[in-house]
C-alpha positions in Angstrom: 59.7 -44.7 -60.3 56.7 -46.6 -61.2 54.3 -48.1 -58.2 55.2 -51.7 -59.7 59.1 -50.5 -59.4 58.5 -49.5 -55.7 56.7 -52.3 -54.9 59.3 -54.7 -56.2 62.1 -52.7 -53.8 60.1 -53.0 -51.0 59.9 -56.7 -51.6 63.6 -57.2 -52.0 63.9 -55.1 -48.7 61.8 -57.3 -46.8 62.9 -60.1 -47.9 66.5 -59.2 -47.4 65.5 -58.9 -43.9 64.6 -62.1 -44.1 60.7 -62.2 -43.7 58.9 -65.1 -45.8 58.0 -64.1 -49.3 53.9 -63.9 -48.1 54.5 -61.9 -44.9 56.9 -60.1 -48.1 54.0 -59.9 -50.2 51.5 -58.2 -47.3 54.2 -55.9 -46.2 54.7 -54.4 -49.6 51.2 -54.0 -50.2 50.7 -51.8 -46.4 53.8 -50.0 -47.7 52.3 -49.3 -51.5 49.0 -48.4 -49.9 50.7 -45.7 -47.2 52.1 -44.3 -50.0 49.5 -43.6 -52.3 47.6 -42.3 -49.0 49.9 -40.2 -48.6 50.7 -38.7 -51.8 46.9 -38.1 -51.9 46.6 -36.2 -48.9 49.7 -33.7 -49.7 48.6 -33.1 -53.4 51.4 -34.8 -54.5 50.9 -37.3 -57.4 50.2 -35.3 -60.4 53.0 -36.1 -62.1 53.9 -39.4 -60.7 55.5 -38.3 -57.7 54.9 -40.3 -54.6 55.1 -39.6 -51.0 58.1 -42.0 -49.6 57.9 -40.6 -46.1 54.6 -42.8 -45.3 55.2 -45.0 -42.0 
């Protein structure tokens, strides 16, 4: 799943939950960020793979 893919679920998910489409926006962006942290810190990333267990 592409970073653009998992940023647009996260969106959905937060706006499902019913946040406003900015507070959204920001919450997507901490999430997309956590995960790219995290898949750099556990070697993972290579080949695309992306830690999903970031808080």
């Amino acid at each position: 799943m592409s970073l653009l893919c998992n940023f647009l679920v996260a969106l959905a998910c937060y706006l499902t939950k019913g946040k406003s489409l900015e507070e959204a926006i920001g919450l997507s962006k901490e999430y997309i960020c956590s995960i790219i942290k995290e898949s750099i810190d556990t070697k993972l990333g290579k080949n695309r793979l992306l830690w999903h267990g970031a808080k």
